[in-house]
N, CA and C of each residue as an Amber inpcrd file, in Angstrom:
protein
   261
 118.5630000  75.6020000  95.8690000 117.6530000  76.7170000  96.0810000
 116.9350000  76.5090000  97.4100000 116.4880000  77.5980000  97.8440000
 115.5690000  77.5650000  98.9300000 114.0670000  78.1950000  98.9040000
 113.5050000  77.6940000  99.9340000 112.0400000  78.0160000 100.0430000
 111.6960000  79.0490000 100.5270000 111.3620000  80.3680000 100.1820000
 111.1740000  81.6290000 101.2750000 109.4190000  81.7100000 100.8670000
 108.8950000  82.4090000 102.1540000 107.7060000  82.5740000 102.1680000
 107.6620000  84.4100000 102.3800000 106.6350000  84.3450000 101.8790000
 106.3820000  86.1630000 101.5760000 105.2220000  86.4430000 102.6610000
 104.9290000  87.1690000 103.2740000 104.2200000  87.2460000 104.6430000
 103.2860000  89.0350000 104.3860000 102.2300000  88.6300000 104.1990000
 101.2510000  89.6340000 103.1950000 100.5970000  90.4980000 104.4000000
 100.0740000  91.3020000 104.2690000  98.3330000  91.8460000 105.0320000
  97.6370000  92.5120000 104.0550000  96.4490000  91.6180000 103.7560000
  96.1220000  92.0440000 102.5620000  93.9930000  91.8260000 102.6880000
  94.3470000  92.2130000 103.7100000  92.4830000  92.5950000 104.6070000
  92.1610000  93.6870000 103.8030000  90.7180000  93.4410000 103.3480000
  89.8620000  93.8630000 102.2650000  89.9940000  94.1980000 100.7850000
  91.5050000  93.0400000 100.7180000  91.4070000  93.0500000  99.1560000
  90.2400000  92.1180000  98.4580000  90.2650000  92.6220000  97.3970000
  88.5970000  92.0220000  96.3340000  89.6880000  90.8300000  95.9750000
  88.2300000  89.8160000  95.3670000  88.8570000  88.2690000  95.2120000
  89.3990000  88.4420000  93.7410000  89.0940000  89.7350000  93.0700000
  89.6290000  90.0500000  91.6390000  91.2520000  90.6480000  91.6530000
  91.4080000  91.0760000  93.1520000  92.7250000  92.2890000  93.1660000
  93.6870000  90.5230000  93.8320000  93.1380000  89.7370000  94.3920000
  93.9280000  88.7840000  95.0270000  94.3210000  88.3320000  93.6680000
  93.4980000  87.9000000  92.7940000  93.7860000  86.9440000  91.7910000
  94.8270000  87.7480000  91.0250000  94.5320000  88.9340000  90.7010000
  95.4250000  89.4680000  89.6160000  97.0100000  90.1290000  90.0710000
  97.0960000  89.8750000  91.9670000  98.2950000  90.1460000  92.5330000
  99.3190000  88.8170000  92.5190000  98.1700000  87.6260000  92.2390000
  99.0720000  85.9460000  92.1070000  99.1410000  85.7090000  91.1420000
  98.1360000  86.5420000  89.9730000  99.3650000  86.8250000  88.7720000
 100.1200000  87.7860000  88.1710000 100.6910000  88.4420000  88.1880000
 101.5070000  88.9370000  88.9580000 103.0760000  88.3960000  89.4480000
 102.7730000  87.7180000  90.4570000 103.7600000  86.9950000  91.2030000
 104.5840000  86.0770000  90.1230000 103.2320000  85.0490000  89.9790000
 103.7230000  84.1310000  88.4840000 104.4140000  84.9190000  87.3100000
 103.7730000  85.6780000  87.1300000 104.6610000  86.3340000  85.6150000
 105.8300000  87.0040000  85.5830000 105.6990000  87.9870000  86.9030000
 107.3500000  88.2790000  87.6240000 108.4580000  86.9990000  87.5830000
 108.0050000  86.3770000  88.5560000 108.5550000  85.1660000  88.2740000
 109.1050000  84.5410000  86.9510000 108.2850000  84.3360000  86.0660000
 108.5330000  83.5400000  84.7090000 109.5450000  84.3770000  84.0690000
 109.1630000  85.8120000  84.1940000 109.8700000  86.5780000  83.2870000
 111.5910000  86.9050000  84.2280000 111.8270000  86.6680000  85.4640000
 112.9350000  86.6880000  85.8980000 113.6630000  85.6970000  85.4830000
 113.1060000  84.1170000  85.5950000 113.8940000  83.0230000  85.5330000
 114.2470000  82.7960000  84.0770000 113.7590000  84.0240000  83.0400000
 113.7040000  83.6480000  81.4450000 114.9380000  84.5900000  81.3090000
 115.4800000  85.4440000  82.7350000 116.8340000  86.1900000  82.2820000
 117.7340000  85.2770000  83.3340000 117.9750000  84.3260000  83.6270000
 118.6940000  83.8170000  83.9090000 118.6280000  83.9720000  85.5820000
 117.6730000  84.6350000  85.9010000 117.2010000  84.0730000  88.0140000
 117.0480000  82.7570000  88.7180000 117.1310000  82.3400000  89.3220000
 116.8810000  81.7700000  89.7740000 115.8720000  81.1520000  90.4550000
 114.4140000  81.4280000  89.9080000 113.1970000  81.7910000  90.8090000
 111.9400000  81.1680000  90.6490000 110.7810000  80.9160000  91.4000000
 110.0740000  80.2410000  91.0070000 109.0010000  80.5540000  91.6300000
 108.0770000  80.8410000  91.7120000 106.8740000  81.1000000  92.8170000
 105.5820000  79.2550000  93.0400000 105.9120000  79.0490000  93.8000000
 105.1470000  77.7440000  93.8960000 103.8190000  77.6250000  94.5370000
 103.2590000  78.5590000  95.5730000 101.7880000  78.7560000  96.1740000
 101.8150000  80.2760000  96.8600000 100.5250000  80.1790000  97.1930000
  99.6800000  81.0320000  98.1910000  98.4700000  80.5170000  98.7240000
  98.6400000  80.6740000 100.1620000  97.3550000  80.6890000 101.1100000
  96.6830000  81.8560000 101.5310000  95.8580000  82.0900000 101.3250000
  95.0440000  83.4600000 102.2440000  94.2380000  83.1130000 102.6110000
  94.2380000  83.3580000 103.4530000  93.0860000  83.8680000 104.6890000
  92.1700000  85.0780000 105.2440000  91.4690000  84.9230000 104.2450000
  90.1040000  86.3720000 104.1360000  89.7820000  86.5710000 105.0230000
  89.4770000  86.0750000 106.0900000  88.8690000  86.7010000 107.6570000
  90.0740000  87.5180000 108.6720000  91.1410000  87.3110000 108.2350000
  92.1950000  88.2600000 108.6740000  92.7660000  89.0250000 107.4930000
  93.0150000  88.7510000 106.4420000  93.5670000  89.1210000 104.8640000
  95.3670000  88.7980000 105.0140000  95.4180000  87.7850000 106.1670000
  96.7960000  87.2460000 105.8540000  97.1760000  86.5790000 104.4690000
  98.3470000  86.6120000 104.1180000  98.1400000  85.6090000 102.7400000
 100.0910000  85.4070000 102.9040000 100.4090000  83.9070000 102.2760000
 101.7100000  83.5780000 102.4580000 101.6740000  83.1530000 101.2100000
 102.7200000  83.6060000 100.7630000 103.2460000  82.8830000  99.7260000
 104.7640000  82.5660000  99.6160000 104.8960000  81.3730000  98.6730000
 105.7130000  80.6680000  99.0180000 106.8260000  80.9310000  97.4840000
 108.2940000  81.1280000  97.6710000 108.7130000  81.1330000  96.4230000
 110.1990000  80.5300000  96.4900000 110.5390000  79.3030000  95.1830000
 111.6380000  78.5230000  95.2840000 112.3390000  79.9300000  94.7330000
 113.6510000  80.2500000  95.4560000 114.8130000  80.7600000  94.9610000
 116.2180000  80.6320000  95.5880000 117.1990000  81.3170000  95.0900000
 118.6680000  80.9410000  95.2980000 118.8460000  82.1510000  96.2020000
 118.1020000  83.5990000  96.3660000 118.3280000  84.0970000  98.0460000
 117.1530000  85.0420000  98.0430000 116.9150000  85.2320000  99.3670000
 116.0710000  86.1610000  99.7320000 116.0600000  87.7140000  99.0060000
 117.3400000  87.7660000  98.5080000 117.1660000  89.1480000  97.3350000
 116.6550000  89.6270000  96.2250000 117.0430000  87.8700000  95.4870000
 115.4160000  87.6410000  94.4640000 114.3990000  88.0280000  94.8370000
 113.7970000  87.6690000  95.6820000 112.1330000  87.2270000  95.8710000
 111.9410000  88.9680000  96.5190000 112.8550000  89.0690000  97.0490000
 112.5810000  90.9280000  97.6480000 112.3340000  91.4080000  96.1360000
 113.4750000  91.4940000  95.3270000 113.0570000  92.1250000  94.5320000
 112.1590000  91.4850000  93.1140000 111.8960000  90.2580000  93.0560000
 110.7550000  90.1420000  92.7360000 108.9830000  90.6570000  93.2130000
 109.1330000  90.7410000  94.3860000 108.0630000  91.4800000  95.1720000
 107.4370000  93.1020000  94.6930000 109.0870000  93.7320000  94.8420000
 109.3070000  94.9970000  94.7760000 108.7120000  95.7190000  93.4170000
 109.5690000  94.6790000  92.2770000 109.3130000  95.0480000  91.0570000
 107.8210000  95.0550000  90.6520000 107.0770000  94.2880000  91.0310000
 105.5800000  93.4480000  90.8230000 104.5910000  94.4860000  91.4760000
 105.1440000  95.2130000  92.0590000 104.1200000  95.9900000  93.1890000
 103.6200000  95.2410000  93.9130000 103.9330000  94.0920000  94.6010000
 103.4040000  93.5040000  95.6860000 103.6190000  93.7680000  97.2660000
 102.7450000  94.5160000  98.0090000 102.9020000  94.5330000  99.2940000
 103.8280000  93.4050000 100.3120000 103.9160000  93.6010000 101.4770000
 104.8710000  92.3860000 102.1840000 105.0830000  93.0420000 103.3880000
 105.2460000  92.0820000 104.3150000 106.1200000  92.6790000 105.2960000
 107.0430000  92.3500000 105.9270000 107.2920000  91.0300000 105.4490000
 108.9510000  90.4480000 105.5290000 108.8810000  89.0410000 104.7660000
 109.9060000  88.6790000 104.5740000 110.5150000  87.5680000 103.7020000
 111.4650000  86.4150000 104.6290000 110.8830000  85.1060000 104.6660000
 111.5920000  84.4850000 105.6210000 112.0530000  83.1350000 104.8470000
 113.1950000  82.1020000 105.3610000 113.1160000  81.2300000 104.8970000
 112.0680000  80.3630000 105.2980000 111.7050000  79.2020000 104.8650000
 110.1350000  77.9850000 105.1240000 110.9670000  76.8190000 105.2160000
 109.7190000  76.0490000 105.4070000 110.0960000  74.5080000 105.2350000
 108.5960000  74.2550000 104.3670000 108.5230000  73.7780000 103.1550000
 107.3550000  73.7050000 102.4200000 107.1620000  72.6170000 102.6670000
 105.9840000  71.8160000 103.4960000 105.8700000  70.9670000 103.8250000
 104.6800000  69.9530000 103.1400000 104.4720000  70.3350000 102.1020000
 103.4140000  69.6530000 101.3290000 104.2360000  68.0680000 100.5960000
 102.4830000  67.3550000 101.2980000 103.0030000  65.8840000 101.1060000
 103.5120000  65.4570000  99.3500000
């Protein structure tokens, strides 16, 4: 599998609409990989003073995670592969 990161703009969302869009993500997630996906959502960073936010999701291709996005109602504006670099 690979690491793709989800690439947000998400300036003047409430800290209630952030929380309930990363879950969301998670439950999309859970409920894909429980039909046999490949998928995993592993973080998010945001950054409130711009409303950037990345998130990061293990899967087997960028078509998952599109349409994990899609399905979820989650905004985006492109999908790239990463290097998740956490120690």
């Amino acid at each position: 599998m690979t690491v793709y990161m989800v690439e947000r703009d998400l300036k003047g969302i409430s800290m209630e609409a952030l929380g309930d869009a990363q879950k969301a993500a998670i439950s999309k997630a859970a409920e894909m990989a429980s039909h046999g996906t490949d998928i995993n959502y592993l973080r998010s960073t945001f950054a409130p003073e711009d409303g950037r936010c990345m998130c990061l999701f293990d899967a087997a291709s960028d078509v998952d995670v599109k349409r994990l996005n899609d399905e979820a109602g989650l905004p985006y504006h492109r999908i790239v592969p990463a290097l998740d670099l956490t120690p």
